[in-house]
LUMFI-238186 format. One line per 5 residues: number of its first residue (from 1); for each residue z, x, y of N, C-alpha, C, CB. Coordinates in steps of 0.05 Angstrom, whole numbers, plus 5000, padded with zeros to 4 digits. Each point is the difference from the previous one (the first is absolute). Glycine has a CB too. Layout:
N
NUM	Z,X,Y,Z,X,Y,Z,X,Y,Z,X,Y | ...
***
This chain:
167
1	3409,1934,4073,5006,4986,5026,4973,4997,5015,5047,5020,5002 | 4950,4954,5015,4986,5009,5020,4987,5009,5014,5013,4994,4989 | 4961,5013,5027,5004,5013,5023,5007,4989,5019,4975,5022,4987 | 5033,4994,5028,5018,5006,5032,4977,4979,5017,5023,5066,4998 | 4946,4944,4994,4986,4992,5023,4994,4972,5000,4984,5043,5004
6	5025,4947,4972,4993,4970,4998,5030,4980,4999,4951,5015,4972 | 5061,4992,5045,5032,4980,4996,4988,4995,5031,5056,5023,4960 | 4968,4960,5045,4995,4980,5019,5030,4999,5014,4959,4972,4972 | 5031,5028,5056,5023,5009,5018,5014,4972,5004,4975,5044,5028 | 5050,4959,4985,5011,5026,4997,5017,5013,4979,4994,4989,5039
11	5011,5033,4962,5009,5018,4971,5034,4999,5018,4945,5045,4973 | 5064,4951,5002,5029,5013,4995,5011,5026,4985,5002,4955,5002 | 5017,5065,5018,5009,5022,4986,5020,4995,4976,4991,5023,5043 | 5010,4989,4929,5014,4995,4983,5011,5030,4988,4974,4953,4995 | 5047,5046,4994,5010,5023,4992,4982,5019,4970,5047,4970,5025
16	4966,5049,4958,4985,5006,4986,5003,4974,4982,5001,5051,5008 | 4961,4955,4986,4995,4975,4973,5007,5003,4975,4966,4991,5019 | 5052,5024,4970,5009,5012,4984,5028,4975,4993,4977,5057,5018 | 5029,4929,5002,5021,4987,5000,4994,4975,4996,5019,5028,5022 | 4953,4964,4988,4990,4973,4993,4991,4987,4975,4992,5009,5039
21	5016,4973,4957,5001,4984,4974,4984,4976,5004,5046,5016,4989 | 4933,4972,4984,4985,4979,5011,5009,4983,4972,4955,5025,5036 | 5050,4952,4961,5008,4986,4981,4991,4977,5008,5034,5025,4986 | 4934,4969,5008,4983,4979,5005,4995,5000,5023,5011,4978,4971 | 4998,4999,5042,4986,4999,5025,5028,5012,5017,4959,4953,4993
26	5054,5052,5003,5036,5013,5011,4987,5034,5006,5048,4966,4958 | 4957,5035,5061,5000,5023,5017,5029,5017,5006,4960,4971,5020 | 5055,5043,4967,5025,5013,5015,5007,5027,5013,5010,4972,4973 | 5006,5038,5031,5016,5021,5008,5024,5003,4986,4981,4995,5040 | 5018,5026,4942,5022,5009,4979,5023,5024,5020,4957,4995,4948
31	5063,5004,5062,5009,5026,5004,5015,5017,4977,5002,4981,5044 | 5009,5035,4963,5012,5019,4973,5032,4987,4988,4975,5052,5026 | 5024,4938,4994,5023,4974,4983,4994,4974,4995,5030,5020,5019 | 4943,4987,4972,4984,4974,4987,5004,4974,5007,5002,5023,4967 | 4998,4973,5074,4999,4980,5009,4982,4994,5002,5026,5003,5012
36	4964,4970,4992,4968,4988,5002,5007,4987,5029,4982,4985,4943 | 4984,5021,5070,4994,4988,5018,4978,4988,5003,5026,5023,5012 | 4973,4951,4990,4966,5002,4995,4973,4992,5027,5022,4982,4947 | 4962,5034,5045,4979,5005,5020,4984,4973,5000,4996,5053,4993 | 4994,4940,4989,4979,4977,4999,5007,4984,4972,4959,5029,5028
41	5026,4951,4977,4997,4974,4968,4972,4986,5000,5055,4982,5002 | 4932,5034,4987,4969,4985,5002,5000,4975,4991,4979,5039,4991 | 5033,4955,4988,5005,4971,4987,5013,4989,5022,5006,5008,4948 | 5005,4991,5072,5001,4982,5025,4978,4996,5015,5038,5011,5001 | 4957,4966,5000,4978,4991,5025,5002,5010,5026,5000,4962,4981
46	4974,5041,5031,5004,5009,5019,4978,5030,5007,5052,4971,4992 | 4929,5028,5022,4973,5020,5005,5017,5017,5003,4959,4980,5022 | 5059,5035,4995,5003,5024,5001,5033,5013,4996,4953,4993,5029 | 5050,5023,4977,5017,5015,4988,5028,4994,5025,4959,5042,4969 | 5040,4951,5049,5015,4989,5013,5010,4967,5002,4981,5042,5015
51	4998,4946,4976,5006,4969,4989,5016,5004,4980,4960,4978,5010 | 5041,5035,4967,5006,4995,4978,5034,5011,5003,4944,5003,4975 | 5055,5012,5041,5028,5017,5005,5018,4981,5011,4979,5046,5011 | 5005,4936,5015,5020,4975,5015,5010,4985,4976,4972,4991,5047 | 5009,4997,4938,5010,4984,4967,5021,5017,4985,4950,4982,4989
56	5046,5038,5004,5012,5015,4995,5030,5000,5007,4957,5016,4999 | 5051,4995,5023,5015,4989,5024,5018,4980,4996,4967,5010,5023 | 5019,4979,4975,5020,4964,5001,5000,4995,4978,4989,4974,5036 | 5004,5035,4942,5011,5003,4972,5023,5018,4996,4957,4990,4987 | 5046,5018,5029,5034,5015,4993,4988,5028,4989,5037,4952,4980
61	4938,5062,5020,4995,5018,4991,5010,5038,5009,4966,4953,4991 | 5051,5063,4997,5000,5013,5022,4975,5021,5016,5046,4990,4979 | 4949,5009,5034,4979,5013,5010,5000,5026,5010,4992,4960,5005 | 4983,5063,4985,5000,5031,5007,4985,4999,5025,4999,5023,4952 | 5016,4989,5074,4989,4993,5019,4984,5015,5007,5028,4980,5009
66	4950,5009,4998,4974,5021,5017,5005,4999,5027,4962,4990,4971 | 5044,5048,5032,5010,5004,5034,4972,5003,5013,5049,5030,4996 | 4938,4992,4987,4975,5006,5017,4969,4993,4999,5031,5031,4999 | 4951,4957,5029,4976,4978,4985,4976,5028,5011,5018,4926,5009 | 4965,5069,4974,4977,5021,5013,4982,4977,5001,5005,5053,4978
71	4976,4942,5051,4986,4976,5009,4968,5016,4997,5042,4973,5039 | 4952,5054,4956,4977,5013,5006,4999,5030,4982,5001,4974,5051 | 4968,5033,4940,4999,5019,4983,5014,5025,5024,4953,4978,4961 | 5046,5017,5061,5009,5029,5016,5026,4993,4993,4968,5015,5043 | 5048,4974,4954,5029,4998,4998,5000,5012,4965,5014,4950,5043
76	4968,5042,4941,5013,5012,4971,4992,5025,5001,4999,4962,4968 | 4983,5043,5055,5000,5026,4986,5017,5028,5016,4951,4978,4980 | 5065,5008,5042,5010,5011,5018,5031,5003,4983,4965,4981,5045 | 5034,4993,4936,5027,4995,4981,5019,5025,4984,4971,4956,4992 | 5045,5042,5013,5009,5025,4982,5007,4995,4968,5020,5019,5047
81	4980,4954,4953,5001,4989,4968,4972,5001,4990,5040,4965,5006 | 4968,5034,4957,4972,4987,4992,4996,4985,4977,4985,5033,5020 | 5046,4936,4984,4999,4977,4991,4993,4983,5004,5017,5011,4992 | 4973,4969,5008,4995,4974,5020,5001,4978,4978,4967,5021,5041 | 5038,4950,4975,4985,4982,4983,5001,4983,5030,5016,5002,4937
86	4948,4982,5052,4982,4993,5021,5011,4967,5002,4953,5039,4990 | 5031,4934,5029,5012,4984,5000,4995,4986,4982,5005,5005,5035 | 4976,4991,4947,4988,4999,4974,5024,4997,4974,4958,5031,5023 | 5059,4998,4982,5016,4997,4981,5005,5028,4987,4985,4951,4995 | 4982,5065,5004,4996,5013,4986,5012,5034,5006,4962,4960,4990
91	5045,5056,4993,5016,5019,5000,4978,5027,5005,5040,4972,4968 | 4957,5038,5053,4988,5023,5008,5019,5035,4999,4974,4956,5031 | 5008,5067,4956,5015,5028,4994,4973,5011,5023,5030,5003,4934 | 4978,5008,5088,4984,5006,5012,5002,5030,5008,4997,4953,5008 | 4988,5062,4971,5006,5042,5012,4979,5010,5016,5020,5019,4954
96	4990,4989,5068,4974,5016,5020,5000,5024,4982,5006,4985,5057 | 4955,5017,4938,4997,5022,4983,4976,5015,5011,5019,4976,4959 | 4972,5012,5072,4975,5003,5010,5004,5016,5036,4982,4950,4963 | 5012,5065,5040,5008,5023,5023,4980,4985,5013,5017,5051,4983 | 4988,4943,5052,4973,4988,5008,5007,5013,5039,4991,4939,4952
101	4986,5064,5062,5005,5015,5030,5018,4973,5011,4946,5035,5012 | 5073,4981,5007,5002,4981,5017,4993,5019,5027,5036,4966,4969 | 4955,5017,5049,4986,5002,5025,5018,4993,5017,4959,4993,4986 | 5038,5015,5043,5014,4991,5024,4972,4993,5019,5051,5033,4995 | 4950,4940,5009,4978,4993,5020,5015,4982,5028,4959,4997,4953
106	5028,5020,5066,5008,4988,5027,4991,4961,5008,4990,5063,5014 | 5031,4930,4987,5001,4974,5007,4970,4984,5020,5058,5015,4997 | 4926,4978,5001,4984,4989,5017,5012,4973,5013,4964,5023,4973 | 5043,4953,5012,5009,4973,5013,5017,4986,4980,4957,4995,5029 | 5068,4995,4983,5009,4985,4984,5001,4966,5014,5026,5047,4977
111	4959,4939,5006,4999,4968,5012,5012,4975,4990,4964,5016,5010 | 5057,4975,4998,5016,4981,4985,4978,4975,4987,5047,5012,5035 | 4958,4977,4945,4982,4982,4984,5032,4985,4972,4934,5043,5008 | 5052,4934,4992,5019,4975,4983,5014,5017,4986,4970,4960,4992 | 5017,5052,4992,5019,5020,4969,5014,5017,5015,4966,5005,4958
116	5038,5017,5061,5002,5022,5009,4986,5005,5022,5011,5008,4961 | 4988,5023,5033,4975,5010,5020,4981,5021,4983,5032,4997,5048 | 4942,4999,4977,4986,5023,4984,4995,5017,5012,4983,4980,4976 | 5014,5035,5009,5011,5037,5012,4972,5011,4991,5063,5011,4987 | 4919,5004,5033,4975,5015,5001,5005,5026,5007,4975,4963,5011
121	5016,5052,4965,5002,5029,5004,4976,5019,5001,5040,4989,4978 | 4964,5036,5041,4987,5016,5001,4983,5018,4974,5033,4992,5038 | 4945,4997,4957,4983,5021,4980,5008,4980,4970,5008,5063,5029 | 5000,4913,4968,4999,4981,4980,4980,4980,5010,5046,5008,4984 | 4935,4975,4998,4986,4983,5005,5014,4978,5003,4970,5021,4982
126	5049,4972,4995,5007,4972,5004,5025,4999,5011,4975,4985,4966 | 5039,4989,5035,5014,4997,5015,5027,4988,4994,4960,5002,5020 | 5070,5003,4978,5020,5001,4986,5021,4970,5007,4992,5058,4998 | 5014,4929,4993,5018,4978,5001,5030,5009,4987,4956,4966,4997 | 5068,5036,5031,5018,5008,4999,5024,4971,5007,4973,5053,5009
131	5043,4941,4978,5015,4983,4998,5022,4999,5027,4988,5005,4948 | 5017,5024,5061,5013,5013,5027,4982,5011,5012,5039,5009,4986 | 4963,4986,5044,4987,5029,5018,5019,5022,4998,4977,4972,5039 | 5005,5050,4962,5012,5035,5000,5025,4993,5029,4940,5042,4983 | 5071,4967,5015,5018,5018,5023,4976,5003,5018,5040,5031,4971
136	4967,4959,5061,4982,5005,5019,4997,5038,5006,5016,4944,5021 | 5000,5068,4969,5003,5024,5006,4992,5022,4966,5041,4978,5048 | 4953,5001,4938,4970,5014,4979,4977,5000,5001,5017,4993,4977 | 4978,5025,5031,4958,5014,5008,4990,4996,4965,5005,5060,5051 | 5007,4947,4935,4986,5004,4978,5005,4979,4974,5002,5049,5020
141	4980,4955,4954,5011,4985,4977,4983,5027,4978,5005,4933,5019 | 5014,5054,4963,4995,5023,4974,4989,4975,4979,5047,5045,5007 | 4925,4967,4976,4986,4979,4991,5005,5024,4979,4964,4961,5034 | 5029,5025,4942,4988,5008,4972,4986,5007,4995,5011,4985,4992 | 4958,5032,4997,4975,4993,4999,5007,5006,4974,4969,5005,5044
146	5019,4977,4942,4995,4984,4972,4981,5001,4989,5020,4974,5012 | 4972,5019,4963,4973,5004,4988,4979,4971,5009,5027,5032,4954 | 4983,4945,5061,4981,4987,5004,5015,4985,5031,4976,4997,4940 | 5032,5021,5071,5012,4987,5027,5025,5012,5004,4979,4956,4995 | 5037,5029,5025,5021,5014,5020,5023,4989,4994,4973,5007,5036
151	5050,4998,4969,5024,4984,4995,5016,5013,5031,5002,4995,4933 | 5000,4983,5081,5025,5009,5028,5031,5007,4974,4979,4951,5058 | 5024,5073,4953,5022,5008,4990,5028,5003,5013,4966,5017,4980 | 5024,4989,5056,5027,4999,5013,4986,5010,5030,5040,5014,4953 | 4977,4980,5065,4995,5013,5034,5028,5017,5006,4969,4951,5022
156	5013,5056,4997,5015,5038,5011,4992,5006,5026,4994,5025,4956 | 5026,4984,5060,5003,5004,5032,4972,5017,5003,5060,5002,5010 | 4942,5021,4973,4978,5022,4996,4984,5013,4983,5021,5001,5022 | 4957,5009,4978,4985,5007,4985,5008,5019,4972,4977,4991,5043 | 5032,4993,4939,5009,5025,4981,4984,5010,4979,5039,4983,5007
161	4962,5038,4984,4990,5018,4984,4981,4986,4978,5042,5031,5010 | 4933,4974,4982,4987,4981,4974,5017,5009,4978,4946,4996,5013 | 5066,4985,4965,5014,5012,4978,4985,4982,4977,5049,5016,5025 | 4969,4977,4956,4989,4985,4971,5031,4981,5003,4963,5046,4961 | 5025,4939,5015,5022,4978,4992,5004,4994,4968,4987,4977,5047
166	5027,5024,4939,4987,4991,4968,5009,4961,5007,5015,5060,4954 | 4965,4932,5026,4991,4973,5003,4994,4984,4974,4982,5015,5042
***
Protein backbone atom coordinates (compact mmCIF):
# COMPACT_ATOMS: atom_id res chain seq x y z
CA UNK A 1 0.00 0.00 0.00
CA UNK A 2 0.82 3.44 -0.06
CA UNK A 3 1.96 5.90 2.14
CA UNK A 4 -0.46 7.78 4.28
CA UNK A 5 1.76 10.90 3.69
CA UNK A 6 1.37 11.08 0.07
CA UNK A 7 -2.60 10.58 -0.68
CA UNK A 8 -4.46 13.50 -1.29
CA UNK A 9 -7.23 14.98 0.68
CA UNK A 10 -9.69 14.49 1.33
CA UNK A 11 -9.53 10.84 2.84
CA UNK A 12 -12.45 8.73 3.40
CA UNK A 13 -13.02 6.33 6.50
CA UNK A 14 -13.42 2.67 5.34
CA UNK A 15 -14.05 -0.40 7.23
CA UNK A 16 -11.53 -3.33 7.72
CA UNK A 17 -9.55 -3.83 4.38
CA UNK A 18 -9.79 -7.26 4.81
CA UNK A 19 -13.21 -6.95 3.11
CA UNK A 20 -12.15 -5.04 0.13
CA UNK A 21 -11.92 -6.51 -3.14
CA UNK A 22 -10.19 -4.95 -6.27
CA UNK A 23 -11.15 -6.57 -9.62
CA UNK A 24 -9.39 -4.19 -12.07
CA UNK A 25 -10.33 -0.99 -11.90
CA UNK A 26 -13.72 -2.12 -9.52
CA UNK A 27 -13.21 -1.21 -6.10
CA UNK A 28 -15.79 -3.07 -3.48
CA UNK A 29 -17.08 -3.84 -0.11
CA UNK A 30 -17.78 -7.59 0.49
CA UNK A 31 -19.96 -8.14 3.77
CA UNK A 32 -20.18 -11.63 5.40
CA UNK A 33 -23.17 -12.27 3.38
CA UNK A 34 -21.22 -11.62 0.44
CA UNK A 35 -22.99 -8.41 -0.50
CA UNK A 36 -21.12 -6.05 -2.76
CA UNK A 37 -20.89 -2.51 -2.49
CA UNK A 38 -18.85 -0.67 -4.48
CA UNK A 39 -16.41 2.11 -3.48
CA UNK A 40 -14.83 3.26 -6.76
CA UNK A 41 -14.35 2.26 -10.74
CA UNK A 42 -11.16 3.58 -12.00
CA UNK A 43 -12.06 2.48 -15.51
CA UNK A 44 -14.72 5.30 -15.24
CA UNK A 45 -13.77 8.68 -16.27
CA UNK A 46 -13.46 11.12 -14.19
CA UNK A 47 -10.11 12.77 -11.88
CA UNK A 48 -11.33 11.87 -8.67
CA UNK A 49 -12.92 9.56 -6.56
CA UNK A 50 -16.05 11.49 -6.16
CA UNK A 51 -16.65 12.15 -9.96
CA UNK A 52 -16.45 8.73 -10.70
CA UNK A 53 -18.95 7.72 -7.84
CA UNK A 54 -21.70 10.50 -9.33
CA UNK A 55 -21.18 8.21 -12.81
CA UNK A 56 -21.30 5.54 -10.91
CA UNK A 57 -24.56 6.67 -9.40
CA UNK A 58 -26.53 7.12 -12.35
CA UNK A 59 -25.46 3.91 -13.56
CA UNK A 60 -27.59 2.14 -11.22
CA UNK A 61 -24.50 1.13 -9.27
CA UNK A 62 -25.06 0.23 -5.70
CA UNK A 63 -22.93 2.34 -3.72
CA UNK A 64 -20.72 1.77 -0.14
CA UNK A 65 -21.34 4.88 1.48
CA UNK A 66 -18.62 7.08 2.82
CA UNK A 67 -19.99 8.62 6.22
CA UNK A 68 -16.78 9.98 7.44
CA UNK A 69 -14.30 12.75 5.37
CA UNK A 70 -10.88 13.61 7.05
CA UNK A 71 -10.00 17.22 5.28
CA UNK A 72 -6.41 17.46 7.31
CA UNK A 73 -3.41 15.30 8.63
CA UNK A 74 -4.68 16.58 12.32
CA UNK A 75 -7.98 14.96 11.62
CA UNK A 76 -6.21 11.41 10.56
CA UNK A 77 -4.40 11.43 13.09
CA UNK A 78 -6.84 12.44 15.73
CA UNK A 79 -8.93 9.43 13.66
CA UNK A 80 -9.70 6.47 15.48
CA UNK A 81 -9.68 4.32 12.17
CA UNK A 82 -6.79 3.27 10.09
CA UNK A 83 -8.51 2.74 6.59
CA UNK A 84 -8.86 5.29 4.15
CA UNK A 85 -9.09 5.71 0.50
CA UNK A 86 -7.96 9.22 -0.72
CA UNK A 87 -9.70 11.30 -3.63
CA UNK A 88 -7.35 9.74 -6.05
CA UNK A 89 -8.93 6.49 -5.52
CA UNK A 90 -6.17 4.96 -3.79
CA UNK A 91 -6.56 2.61 -0.72
CA UNK A 92 -4.60 3.76 2.47
CA UNK A 93 -3.72 1.09 5.93
CA UNK A 94 -2.68 3.70 8.19
CA UNK A 95 -1.07 2.31 12.00
CA UNK A 96 0.17 4.93 14.52
CA UNK A 97 3.41 3.30 15.50
CA UNK A 98 5.22 6.61 16.53
CA UNK A 99 4.74 8.16 20.31
CA UNK A 100 5.23 11.94 19.78
CA UNK A 101 4.82 15.13 22.91
CA UNK A 102 1.87 16.77 22.86
CA UNK A 103 2.11 20.28 24.36
CA UNK A 104 -0.45 22.77 25.71
CA UNK A 105 0.46 26.29 24.50
CA UNK A 106 -1.39 29.40 25.59
CA UNK A 107 -3.30 31.09 22.80
CA UNK A 108 -1.60 34.42 21.65
CA UNK A 109 -4.16 35.66 18.61
CA UNK A 110 -6.65 34.25 16.66
CA UNK A 111 -7.30 36.32 13.21
CA UNK A 112 -10.00 35.51 10.80
CA UNK A 113 -8.41 35.10 7.10
CA UNK A 114 -10.23 33.54 3.58
CA UNK A 115 -9.45 29.75 4.55
CA UNK A 116 -10.14 30.05 8.31
CA UNK A 117 -8.24 31.61 10.89
CA UNK A 118 -4.88 31.81 12.14
CA UNK A 119 -4.18 30.94 15.43
CA UNK A 120 -0.55 32.20 17.03
CA UNK A 121 0.75 30.47 19.84
CA UNK A 122 2.76 31.00 22.78
CA UNK A 123 6.54 29.55 22.54
CA UNK A 124 5.82 28.14 18.67
CA UNK A 125 7.43 30.03 15.86
CA UNK A 126 5.06 29.51 13.24
CA UNK A 127 1.81 30.06 12.83
CA UNK A 128 -1.40 27.62 12.57
CA UNK A 129 -4.32 27.79 9.98
CA UNK A 130 -7.52 26.54 11.59
CA UNK A 131 -10.63 25.95 9.49
CA UNK A 132 -12.84 27.05 12.93
CA UNK A 133 -12.02 29.58 15.60
CA UNK A 134 -11.44 27.85 19.18
CA UNK A 135 -14.38 28.47 21.50
CA UNK A 136 -13.98 32.15 22.72
CA UNK A 137 -13.61 30.60 26.16
CA UNK A 138 -10.28 28.38 25.01
CA UNK A 139 -6.98 30.02 26.37
CA UNK A 140 -5.17 27.15 25.07
CA UNK A 141 -4.30 24.58 21.98
CA UNK A 142 -2.56 21.26 22.15
CA UNK A 143 0.11 20.99 19.28
CA UNK A 144 2.17 17.92 18.43
CA UNK A 145 5.85 18.39 18.33
CA UNK A 146 6.97 16.23 15.54
CA UNK A 147 10.17 15.35 14.06
CA UNK A 148 10.12 18.28 11.56
CA UNK A 149 7.28 20.62 12.84
CA UNK A 150 3.93 20.99 14.70
CA UNK A 151 0.56 19.65 14.06
CA UNK A 152 -2.56 21.79 15.92
CA UNK A 153 -4.10 18.91 17.51
CA UNK A 154 -7.01 20.41 19.52
CA UNK A 155 -8.02 23.62 22.00
CA UNK A 156 -8.83 23.55 25.72
CA UNK A 157 -10.42 26.01 28.29
CA UNK A 158 -7.07 25.14 30.32
CA UNK A 159 -3.73 24.38 30.63
CA UNK A 160 -3.41 20.65 30.63
CA UNK A 161 -0.80 18.39 31.67
CA UNK A 162 2.24 17.73 28.80
CA UNK A 163 1.42 14.05 27.75
CA UNK A 164 2.35 11.92 24.38
CA UNK A 165 0.15 10.81 21.53
CA UNK A 166 1.02 7.68 19.22
CA UNK A 167 0.98 8.96 15.58
Amino acid sequence: MPSIWKAEFPLYQLNETSLLTREGGLLFYEDADEQRWVIDNKDVSGKTLGARRVTLALRGYKLYKLKYVITSYQELLVSGTSHFIDSKGDVYNYTKTKTVPLITHKIKSVVPYTEGHIITLEGIHCKFISQAAPNPHFEFAQVLHVDRGFILYGFCGEKLKDTRRKI
